[in-house]
Each structure stands twice: as structure tokens, then as C-alpha cells.
PDB file of N, CA, C, O and CB in Angstrom:
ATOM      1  N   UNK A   1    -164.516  79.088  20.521  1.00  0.00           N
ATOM      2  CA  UNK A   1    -164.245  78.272  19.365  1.00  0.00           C
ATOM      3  C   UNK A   1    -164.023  79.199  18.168  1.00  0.00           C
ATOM      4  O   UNK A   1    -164.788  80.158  18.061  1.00  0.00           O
ATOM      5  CB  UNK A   1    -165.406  77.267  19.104  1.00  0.00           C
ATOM      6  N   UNK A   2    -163.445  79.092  17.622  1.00  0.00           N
ATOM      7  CA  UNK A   2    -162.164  79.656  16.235  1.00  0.00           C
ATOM      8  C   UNK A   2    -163.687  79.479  15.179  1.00  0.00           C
ATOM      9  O   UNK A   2    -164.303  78.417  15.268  1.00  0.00           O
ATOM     10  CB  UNK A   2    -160.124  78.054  15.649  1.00  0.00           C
ATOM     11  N   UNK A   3    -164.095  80.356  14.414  1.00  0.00           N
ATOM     12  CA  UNK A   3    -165.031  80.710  13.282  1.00  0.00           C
ATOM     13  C   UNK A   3    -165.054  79.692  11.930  1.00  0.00           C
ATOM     14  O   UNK A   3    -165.973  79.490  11.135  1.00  0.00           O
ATOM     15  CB  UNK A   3    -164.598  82.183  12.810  1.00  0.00           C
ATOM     16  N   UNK A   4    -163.629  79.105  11.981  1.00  0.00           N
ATOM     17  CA  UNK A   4    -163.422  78.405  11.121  1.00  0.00           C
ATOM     18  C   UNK A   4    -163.335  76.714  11.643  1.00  0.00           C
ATOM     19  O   UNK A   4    -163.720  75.743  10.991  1.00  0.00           O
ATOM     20  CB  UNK A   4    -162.290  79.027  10.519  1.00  0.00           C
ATOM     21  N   UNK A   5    -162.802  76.711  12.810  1.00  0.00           N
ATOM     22  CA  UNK A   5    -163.287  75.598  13.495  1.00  0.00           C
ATOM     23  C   UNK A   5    -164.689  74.940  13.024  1.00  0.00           C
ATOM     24  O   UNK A   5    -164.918  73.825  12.555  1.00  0.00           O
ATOM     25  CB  UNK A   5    -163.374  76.014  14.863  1.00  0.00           C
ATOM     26  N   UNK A   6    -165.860  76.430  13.423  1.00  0.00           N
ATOM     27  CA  UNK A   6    -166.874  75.992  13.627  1.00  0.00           C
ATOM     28  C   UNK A   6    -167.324  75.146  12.345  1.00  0.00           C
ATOM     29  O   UNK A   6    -167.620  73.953  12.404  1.00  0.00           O
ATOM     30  CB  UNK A   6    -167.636  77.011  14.052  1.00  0.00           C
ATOM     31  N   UNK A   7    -167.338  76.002  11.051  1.00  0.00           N
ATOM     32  CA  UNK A   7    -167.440  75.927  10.210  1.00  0.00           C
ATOM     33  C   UNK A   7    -167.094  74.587   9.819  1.00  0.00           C
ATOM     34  O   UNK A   7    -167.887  73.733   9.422  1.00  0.00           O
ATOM     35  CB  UNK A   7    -167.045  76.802   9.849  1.00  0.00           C
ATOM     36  N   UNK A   8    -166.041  74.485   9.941  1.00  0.00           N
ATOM     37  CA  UNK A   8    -165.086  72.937   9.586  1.00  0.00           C
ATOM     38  C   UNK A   8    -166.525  71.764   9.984  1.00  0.00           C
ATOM     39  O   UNK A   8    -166.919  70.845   9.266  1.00  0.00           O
ATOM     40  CB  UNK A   8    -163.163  72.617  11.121  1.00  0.00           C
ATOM     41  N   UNK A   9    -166.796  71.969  10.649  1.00  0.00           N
ATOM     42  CA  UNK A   9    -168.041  71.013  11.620  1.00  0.00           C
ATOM     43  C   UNK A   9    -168.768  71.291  11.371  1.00  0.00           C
ATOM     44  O   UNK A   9    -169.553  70.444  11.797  1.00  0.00           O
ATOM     45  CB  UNK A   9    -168.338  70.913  12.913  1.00  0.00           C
ATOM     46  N   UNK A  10    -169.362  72.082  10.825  1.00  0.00           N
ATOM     47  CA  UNK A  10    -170.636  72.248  10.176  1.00  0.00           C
ATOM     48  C   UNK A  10    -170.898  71.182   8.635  1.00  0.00           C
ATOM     49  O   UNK A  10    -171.634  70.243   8.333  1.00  0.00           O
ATOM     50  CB  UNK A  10    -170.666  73.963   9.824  1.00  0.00           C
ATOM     51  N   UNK A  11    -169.985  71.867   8.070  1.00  0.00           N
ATOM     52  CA  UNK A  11    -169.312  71.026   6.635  1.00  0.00           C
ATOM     53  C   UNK A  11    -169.612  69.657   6.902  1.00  0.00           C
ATOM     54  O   UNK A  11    -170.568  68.988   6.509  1.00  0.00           O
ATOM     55  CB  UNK A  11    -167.492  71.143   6.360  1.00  0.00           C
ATOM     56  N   UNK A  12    -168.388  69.257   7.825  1.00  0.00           N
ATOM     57  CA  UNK A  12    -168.150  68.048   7.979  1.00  0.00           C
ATOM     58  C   UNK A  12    -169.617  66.833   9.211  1.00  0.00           C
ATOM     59  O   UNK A  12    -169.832  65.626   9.328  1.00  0.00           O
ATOM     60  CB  UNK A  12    -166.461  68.320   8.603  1.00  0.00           C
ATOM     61  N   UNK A  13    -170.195  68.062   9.800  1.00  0.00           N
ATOM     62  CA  UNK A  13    -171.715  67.283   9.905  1.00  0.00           C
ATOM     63  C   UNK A  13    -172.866  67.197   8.824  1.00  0.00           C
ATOM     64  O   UNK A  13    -173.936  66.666   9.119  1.00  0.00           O
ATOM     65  CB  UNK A  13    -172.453  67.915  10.995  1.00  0.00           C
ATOM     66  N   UNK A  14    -172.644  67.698   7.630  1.00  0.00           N
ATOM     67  CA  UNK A  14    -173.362  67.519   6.896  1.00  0.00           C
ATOM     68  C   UNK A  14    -173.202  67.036   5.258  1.00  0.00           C
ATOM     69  O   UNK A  14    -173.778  67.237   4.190  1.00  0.00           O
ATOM     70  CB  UNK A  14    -173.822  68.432   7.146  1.00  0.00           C
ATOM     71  N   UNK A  15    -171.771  66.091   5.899  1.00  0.00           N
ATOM     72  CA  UNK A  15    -171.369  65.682   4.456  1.00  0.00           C
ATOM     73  C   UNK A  15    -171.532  64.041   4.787  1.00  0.00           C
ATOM     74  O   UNK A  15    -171.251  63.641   5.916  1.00  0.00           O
ATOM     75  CB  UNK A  15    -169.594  66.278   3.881  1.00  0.00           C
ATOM     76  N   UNK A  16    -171.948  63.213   3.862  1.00  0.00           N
ATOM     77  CA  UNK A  16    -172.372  61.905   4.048  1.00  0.00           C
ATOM     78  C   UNK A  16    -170.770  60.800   4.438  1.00  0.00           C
ATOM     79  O   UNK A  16    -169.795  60.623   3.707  1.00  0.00           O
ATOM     80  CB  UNK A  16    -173.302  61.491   2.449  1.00  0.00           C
ATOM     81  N   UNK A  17    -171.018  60.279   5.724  1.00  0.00           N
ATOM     82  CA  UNK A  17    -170.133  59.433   5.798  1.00  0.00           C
ATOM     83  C   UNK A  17    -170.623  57.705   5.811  1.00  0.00           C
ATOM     84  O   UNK A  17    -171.701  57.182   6.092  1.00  0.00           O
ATOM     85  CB  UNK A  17    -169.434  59.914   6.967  1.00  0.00           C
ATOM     86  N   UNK A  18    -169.345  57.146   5.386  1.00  0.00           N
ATOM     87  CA  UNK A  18    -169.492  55.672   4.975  1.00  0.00           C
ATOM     88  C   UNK A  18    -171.187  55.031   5.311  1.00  0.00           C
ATOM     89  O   UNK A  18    -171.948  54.792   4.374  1.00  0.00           O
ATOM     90  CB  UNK A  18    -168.218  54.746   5.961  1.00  0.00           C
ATOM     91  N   UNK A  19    -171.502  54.864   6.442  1.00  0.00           N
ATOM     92  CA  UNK A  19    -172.904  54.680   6.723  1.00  0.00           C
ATOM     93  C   UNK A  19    -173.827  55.553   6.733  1.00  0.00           C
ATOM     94  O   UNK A  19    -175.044  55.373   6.682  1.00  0.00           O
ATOM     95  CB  UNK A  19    -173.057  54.247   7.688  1.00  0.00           C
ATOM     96  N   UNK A  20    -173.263  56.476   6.796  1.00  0.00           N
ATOM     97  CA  UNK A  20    -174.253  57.616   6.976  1.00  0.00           C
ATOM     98  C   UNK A  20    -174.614  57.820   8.312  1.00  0.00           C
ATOM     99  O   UNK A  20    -175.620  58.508   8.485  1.00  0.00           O
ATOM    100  CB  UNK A  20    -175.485  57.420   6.235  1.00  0.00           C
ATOM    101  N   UNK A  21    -173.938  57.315   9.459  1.00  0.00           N
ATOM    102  CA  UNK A  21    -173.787  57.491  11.064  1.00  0.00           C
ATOM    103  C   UNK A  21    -173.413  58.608  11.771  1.00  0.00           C
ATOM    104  O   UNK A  21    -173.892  58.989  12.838  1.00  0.00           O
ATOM    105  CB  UNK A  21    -172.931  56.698  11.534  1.00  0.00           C
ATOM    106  N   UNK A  22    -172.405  59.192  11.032  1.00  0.00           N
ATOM    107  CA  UNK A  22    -171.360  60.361  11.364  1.00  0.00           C
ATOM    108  C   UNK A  22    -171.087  60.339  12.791  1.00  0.00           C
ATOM    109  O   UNK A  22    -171.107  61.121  13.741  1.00  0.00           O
ATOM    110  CB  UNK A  22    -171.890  61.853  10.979  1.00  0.00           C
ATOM    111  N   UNK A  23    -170.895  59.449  12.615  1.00  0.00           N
ATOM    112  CA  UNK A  23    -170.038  58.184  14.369  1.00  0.00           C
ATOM    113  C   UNK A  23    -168.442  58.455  14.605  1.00  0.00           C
ATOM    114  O   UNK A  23    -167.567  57.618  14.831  1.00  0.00           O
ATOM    115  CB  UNK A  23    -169.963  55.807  13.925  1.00  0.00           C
ATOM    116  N   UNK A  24    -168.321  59.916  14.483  1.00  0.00           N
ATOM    117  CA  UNK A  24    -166.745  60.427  14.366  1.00  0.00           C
ATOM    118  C   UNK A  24    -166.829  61.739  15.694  1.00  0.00           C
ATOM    119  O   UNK A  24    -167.930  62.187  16.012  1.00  0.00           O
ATOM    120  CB  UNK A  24    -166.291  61.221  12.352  1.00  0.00           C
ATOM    121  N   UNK A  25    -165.657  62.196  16.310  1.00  0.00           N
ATOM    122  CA  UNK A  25    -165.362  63.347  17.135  1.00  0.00           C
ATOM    123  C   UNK A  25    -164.353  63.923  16.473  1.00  0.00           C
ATOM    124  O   UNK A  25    -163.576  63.146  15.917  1.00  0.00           O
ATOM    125  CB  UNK A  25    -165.018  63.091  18.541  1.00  0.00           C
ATOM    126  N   UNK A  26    -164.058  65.582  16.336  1.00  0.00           N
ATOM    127  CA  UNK A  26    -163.616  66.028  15.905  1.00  0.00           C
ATOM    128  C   UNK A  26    -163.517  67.285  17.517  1.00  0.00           C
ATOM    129  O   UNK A  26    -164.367  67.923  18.139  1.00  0.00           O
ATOM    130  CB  UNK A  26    -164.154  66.042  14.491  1.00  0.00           C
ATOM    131  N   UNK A  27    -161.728  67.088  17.656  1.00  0.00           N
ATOM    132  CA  UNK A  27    -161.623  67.947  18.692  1.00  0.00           C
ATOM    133  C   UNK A  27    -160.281  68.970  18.720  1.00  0.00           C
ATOM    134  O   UNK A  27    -159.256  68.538  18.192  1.00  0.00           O
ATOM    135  CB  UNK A  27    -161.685  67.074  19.875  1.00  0.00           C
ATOM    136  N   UNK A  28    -160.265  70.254  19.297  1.00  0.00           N
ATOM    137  CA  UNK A  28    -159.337  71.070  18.466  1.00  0.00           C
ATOM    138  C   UNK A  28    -158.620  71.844  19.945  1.00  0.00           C
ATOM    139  O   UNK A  28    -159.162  72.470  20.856  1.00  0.00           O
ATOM    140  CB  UNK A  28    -160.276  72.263  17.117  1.00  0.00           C
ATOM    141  N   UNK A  29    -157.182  71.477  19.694  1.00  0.00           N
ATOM    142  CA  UNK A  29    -156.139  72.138  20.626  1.00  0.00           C
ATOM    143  C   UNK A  29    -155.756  72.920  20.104  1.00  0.00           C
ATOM    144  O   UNK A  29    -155.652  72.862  18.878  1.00  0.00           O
ATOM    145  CB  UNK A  29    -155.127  71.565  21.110  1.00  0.00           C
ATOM    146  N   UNK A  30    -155.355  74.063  20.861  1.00  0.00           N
ATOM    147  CA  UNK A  30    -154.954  75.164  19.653  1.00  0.00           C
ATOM    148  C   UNK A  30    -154.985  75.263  18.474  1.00  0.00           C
ATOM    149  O   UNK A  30    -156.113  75.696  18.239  1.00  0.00           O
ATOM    150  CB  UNK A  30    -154.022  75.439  19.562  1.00  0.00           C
ATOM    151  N   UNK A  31    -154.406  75.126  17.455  1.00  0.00           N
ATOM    152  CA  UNK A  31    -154.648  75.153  16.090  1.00  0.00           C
ATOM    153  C   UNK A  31    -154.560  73.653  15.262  1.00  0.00           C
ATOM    154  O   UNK A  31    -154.358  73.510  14.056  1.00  0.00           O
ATOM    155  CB  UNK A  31    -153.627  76.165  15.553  1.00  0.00           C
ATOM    156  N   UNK A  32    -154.793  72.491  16.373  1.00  0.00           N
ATOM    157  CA  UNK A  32    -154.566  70.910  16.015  1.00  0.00           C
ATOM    158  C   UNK A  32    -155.633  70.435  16.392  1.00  0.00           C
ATOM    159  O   UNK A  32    -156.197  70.393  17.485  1.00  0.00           O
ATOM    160  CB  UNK A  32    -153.414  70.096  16.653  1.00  0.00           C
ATOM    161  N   UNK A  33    -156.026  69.841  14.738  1.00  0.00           N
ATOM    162  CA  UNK A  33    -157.566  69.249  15.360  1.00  0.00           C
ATOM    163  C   UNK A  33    -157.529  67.485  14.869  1.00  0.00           C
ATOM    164  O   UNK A  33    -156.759  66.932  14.085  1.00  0.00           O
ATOM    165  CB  UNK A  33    -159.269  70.293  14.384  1.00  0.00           C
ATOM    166  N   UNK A  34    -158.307  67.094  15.412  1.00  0.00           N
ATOM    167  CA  UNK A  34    -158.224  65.554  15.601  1.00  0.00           C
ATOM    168  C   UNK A  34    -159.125  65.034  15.105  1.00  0.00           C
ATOM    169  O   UNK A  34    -160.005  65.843  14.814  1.00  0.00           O
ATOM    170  CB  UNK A  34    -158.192  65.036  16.810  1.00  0.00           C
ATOM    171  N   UNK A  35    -159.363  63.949  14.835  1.00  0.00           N
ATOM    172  CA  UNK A  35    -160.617  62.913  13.976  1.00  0.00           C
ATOM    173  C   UNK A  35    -160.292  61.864  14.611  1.00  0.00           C
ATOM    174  O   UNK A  35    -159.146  61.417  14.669  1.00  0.00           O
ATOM    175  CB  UNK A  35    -160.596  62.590  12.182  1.00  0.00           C
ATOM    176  N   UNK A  36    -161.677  61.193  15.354  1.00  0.00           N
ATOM    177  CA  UNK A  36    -161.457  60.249  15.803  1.00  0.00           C
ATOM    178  C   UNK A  36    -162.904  59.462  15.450  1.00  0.00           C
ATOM    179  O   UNK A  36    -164.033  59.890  15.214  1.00  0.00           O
ATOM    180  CB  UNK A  36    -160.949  60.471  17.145  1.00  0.00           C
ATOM    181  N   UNK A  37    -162.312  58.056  15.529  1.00  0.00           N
ATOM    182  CA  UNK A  37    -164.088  56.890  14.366  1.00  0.00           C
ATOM    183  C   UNK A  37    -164.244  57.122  16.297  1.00  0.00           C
ATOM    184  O   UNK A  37    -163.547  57.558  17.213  1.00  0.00           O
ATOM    185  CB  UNK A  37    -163.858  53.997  13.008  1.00  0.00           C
ATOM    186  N   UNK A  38    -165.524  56.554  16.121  1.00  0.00           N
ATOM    187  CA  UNK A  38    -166.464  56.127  17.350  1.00  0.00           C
ATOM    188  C   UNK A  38    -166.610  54.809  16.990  1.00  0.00           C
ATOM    189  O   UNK A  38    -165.900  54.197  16.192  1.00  0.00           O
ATOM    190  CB  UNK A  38    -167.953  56.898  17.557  1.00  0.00           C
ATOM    191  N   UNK A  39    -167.514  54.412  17.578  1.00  0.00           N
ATOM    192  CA  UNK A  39    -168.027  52.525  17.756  1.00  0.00           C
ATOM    193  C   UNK A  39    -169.163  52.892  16.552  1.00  0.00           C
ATOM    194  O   UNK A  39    -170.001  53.792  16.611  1.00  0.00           O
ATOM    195  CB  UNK A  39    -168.992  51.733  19.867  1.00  0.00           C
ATOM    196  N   UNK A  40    -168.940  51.907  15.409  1.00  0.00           N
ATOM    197  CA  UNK A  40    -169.641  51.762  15.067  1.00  0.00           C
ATOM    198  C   UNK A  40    -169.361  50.952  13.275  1.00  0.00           C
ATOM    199  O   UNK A  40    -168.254  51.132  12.768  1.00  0.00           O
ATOM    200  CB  UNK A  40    -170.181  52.906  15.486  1.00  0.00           C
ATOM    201  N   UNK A  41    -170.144  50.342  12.695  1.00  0.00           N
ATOM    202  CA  UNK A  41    -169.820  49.735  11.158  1.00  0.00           C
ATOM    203  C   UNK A  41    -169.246  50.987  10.610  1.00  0.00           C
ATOM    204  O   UNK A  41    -169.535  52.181  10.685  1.00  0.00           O
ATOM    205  CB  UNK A  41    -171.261  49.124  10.141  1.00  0.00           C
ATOM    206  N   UNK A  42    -168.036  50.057   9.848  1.00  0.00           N
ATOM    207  CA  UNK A  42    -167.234  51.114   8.664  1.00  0.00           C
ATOM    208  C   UNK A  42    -166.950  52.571   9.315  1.00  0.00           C
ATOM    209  O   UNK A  42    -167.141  53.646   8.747  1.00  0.00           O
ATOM    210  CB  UNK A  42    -168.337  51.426   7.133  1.00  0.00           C
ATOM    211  N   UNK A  43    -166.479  52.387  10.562  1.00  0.00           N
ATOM    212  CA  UNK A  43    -166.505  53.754  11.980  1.00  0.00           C
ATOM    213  C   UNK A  43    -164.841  54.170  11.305  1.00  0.00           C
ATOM    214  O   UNK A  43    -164.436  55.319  11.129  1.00  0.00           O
ATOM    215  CB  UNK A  43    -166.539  52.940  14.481  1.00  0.00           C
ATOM    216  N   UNK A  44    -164.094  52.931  11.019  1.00  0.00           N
ATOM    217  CA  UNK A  44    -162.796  53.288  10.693  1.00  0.00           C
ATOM    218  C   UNK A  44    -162.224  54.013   9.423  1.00  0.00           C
ATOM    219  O   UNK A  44    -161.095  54.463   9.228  1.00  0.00           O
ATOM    220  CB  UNK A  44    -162.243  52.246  10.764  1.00  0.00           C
ATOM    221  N   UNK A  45    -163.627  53.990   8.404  1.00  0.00           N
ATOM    222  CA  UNK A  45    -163.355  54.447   6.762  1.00  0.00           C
ATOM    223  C   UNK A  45    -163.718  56.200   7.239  1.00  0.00           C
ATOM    224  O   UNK A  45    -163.008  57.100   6.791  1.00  0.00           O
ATOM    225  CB  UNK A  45    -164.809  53.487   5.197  1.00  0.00           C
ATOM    226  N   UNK A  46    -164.656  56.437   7.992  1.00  0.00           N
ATOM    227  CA  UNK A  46    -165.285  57.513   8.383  1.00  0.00           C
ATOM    228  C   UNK A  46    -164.360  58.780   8.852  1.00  0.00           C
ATOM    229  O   UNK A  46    -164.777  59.826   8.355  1.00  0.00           O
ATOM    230  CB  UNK A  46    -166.150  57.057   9.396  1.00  0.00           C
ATOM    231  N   UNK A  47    -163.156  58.958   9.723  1.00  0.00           N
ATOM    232  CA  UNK A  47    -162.299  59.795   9.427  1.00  0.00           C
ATOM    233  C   UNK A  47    -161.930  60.611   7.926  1.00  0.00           C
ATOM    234  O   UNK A  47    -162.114  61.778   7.581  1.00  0.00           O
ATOM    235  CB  UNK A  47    -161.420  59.142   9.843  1.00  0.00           C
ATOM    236  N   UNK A  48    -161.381  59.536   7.283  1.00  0.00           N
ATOM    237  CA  UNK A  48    -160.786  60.332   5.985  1.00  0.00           C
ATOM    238  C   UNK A  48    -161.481  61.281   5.650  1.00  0.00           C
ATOM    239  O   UNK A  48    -161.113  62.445   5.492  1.00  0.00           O
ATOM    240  CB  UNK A  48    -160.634  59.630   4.779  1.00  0.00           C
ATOM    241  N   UNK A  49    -163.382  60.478   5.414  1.00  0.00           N
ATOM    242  CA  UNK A  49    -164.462  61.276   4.609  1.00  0.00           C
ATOM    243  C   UNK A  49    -164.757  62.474   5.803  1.00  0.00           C
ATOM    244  O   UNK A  49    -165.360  63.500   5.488  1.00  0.00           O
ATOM    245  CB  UNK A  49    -166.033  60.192   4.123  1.00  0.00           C
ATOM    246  N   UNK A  50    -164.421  62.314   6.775  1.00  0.00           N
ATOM    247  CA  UNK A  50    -164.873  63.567   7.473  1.00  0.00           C
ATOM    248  C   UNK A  50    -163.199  64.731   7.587  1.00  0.00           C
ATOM    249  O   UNK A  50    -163.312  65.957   7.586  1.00  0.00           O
ATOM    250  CB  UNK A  50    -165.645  62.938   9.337  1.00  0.00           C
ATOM    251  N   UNK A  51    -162.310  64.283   7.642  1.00  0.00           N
ATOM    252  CA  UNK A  51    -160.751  64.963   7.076  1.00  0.00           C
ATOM    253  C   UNK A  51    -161.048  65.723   6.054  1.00  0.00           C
ATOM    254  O   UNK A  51    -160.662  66.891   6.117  1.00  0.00           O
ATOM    255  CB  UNK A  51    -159.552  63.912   6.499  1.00  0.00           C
ATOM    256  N   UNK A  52    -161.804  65.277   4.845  1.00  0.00           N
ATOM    257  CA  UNK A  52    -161.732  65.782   3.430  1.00  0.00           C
ATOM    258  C   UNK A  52    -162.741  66.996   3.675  1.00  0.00           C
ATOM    259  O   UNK A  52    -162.584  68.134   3.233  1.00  0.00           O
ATOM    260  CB  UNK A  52    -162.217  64.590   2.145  1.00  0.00           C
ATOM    261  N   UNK A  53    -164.039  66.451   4.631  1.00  0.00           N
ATOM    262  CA  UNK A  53    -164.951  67.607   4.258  1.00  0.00           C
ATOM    263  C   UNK A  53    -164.824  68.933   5.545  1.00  0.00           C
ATOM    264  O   UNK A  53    -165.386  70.027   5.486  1.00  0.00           O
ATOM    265  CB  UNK A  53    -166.693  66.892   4.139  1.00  0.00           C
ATOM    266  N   UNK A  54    -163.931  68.438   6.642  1.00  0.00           N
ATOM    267  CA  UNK A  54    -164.166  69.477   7.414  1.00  0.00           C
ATOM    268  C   UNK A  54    -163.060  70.368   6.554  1.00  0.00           C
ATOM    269  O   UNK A  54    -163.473  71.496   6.281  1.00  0.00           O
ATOM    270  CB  UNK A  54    -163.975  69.207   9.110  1.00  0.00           C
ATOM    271  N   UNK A  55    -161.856  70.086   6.126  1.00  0.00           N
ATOM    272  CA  UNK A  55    -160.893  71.055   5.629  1.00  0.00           C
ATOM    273  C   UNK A  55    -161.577  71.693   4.608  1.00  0.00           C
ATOM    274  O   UNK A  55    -161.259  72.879   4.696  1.00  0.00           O
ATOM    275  CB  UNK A  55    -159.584  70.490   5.155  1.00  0.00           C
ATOM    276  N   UNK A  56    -162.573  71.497   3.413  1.00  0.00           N
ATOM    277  CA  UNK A  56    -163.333  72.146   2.851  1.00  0.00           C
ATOM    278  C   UNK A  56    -164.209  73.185   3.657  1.00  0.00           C
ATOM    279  O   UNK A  56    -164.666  74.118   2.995  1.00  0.00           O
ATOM    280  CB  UNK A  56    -163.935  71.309   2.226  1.00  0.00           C
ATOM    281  N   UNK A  57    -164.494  73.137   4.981  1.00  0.00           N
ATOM    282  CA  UNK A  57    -165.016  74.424   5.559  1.00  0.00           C
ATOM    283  C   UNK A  57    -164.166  75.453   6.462  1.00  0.00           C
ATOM    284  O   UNK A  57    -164.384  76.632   6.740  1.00  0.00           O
ATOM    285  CB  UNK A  57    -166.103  74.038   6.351  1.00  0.00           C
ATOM    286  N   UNK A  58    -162.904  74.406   6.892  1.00  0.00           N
ATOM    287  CA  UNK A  58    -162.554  75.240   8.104  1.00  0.00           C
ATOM    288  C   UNK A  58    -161.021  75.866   7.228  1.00  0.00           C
ATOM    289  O   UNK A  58    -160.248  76.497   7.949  1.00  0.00           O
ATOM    290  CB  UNK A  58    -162.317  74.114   9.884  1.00  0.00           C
ATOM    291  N   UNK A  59    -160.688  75.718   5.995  1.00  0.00           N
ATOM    292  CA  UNK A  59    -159.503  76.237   5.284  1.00  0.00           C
ATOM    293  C   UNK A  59    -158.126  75.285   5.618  1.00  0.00           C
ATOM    294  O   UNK A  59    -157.565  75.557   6.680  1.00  0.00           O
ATOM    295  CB  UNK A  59    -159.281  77.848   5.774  1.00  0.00           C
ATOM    296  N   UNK A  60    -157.669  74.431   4.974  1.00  0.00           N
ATOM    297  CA  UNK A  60    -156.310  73.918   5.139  1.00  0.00           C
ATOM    298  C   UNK A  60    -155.497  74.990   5.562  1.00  0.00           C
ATOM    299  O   UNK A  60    -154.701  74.826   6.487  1.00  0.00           O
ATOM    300  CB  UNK A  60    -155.748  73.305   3.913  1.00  0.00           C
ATOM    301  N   UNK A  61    -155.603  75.952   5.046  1.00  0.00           N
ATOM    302  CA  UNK A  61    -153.939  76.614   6.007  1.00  0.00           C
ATOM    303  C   UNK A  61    -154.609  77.451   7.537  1.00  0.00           C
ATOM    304  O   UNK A  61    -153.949  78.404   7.950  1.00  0.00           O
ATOM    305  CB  UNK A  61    -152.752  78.396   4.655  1.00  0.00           C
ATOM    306  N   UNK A  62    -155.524  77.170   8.089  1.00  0.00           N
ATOM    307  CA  UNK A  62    -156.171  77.205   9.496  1.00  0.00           C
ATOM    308  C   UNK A  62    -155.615  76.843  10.364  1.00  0.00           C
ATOM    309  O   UNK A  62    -155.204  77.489  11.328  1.00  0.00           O
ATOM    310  CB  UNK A  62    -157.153  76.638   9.701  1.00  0.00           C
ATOM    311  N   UNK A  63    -155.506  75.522  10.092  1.00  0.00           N
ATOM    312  CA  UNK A  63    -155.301  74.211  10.919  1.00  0.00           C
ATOM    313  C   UNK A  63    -153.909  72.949  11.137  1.00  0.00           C
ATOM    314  O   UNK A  63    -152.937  72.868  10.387  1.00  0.00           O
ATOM    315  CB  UNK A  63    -156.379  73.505  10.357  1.00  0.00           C
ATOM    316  N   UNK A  64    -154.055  72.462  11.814  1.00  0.00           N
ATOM    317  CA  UNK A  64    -152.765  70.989  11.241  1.00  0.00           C
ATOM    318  C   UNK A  64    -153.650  69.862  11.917  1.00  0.00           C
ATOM    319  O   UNK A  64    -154.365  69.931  12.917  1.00  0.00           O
ATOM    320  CB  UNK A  64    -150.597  70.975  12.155  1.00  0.00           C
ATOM    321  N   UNK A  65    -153.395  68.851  11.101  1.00  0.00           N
ATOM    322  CA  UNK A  65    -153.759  67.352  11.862  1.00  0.00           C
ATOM    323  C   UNK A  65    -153.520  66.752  12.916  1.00  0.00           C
ATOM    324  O   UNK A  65    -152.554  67.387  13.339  1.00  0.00           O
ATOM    325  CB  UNK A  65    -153.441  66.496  11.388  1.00  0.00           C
ATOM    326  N   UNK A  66    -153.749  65.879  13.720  1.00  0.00           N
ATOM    327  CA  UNK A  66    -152.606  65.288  14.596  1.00  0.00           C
ATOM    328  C   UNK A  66    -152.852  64.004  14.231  1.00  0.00           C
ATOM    329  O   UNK A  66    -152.165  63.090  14.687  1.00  0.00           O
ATOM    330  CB  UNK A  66    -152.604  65.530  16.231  1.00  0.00           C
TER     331      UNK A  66
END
């Protein structure tokens, strides 16, 4: 796993989402990483807030979305 990957997930496990569940997967193909809600209340608002905070650890020009 890529240093900045990790990082990205670190960030983004410890930044508060919609419920405060952090009911999201975050998974990385080569340099494309993914956000996906899990089952759960307000599971669907929970991407963005975890989008915003993993790119705060893992560097926007790292990575691309899918």
C-alpha cells in the first residue's frame, strides 16, 4: 500500500462523518481510489465527507477518483 494511500485513511478514519458511523470503504487500484457508503443512516451523504478528508491526507495530485 502507497504511503499516501495510507495516510489518506488515516485522515479520512478520523474525520467525523454524517453520523459519526464511518460506514464507508475506500479501495485503491493503481492510482484510482474509490468511496463507497455501506448500509447504514445518512450512509449516502458520507462519501463526499470522507472524499474531502482522505484527499487532505493522501495529496490530490496522488490520486484520481473513480
Amino acid at each position: 500500500m502507497p504511503a499516501w494511500f495510507r495516510s489518506g485513511i488515516e485522515v479520512a478514519m478520523l474525520a467525523p462523518t454524517a453520523m459519526n458511523q464511518q460506514k464507508f470503504r475506500l479501495t485503491l487500484e493503481g492510482n484510482t481510489v474509490q468511496a463507497q457508503p455501506l448500509e447504514g443512516f445518512y450512509s449516502r451523504v458520507d462519501p463526499g465527507i470522507v472524499k474531502y478528508h482522505f484527499e487532505i491526507g493522501a495529496g490530490k495530485e496522488n490520486f484520481r477518483w473513480k
